[in-house]
N, C-alpha and C positions, 0 to 999 in steps of 0.2 A: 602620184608619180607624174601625171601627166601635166598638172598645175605648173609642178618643179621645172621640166624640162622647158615648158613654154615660157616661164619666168626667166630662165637661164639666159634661152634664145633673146629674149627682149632685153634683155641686162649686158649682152655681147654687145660693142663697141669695134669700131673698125681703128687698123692701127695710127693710122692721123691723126684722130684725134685721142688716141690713147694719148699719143707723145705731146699734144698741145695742154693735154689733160695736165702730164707729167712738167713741162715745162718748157719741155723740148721744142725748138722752131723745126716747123716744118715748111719745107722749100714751095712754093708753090709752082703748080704742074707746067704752066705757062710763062714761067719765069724766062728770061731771057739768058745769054752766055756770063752777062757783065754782073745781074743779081746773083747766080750762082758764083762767080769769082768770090765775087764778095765775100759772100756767106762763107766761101771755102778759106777765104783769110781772114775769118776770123769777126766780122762784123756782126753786132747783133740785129739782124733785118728787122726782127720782130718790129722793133725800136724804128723804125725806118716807116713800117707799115703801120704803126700807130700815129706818127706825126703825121704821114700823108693822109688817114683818114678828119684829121681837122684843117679848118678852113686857116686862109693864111693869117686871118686877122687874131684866132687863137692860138698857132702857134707864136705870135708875135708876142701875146699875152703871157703866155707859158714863158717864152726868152724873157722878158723883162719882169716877172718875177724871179727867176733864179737870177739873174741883176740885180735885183732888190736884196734878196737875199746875202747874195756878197757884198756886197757895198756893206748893208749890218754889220757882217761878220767882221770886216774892215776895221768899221767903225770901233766896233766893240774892241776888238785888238788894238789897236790905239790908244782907246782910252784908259787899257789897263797894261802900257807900255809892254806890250808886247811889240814886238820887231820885224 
């Protein structure tokens, strides 16, 4: 019984990252008035907090492949007279 309970205790998760577990963004504590606006109309920050963790030269990289990407898609459409 005592294994159990201690296993339990170690297996408990606090709610922040339950919700980051689930999917959910959770606002960071330090966040300012304007991040919070944001987040409250609807922006996915997450998205926000991923880009700024890469350097600019890779999100330039990430942009100009989804460029690449469309442009194919373009192309492709074209070529089978689509409009």
């Amino acid at each position: 019984m005592y294994l159990k309970i201690e296993l339990l205790s170690f297996l408990m998760i606090d709610e922040e990252t339950l919700a980051q577990m689930n999917g959910k963004y959770v606002c960071p504590q330090n966040a300012g008035p304007a991040w919070r606006a944001a987040m409250e109309a609807g922006i996915d920050m997450s998205l926000i907090e991923d880009a700024l963790k890469l350097t600019p030269e890779q999100r330039l990289a990430e942009h100009q492949q989804v460029i690449n990407f469309l442009l194919e898609i373009q192309e492709a459409g074209q070529s089978h007279g689509a409009k």
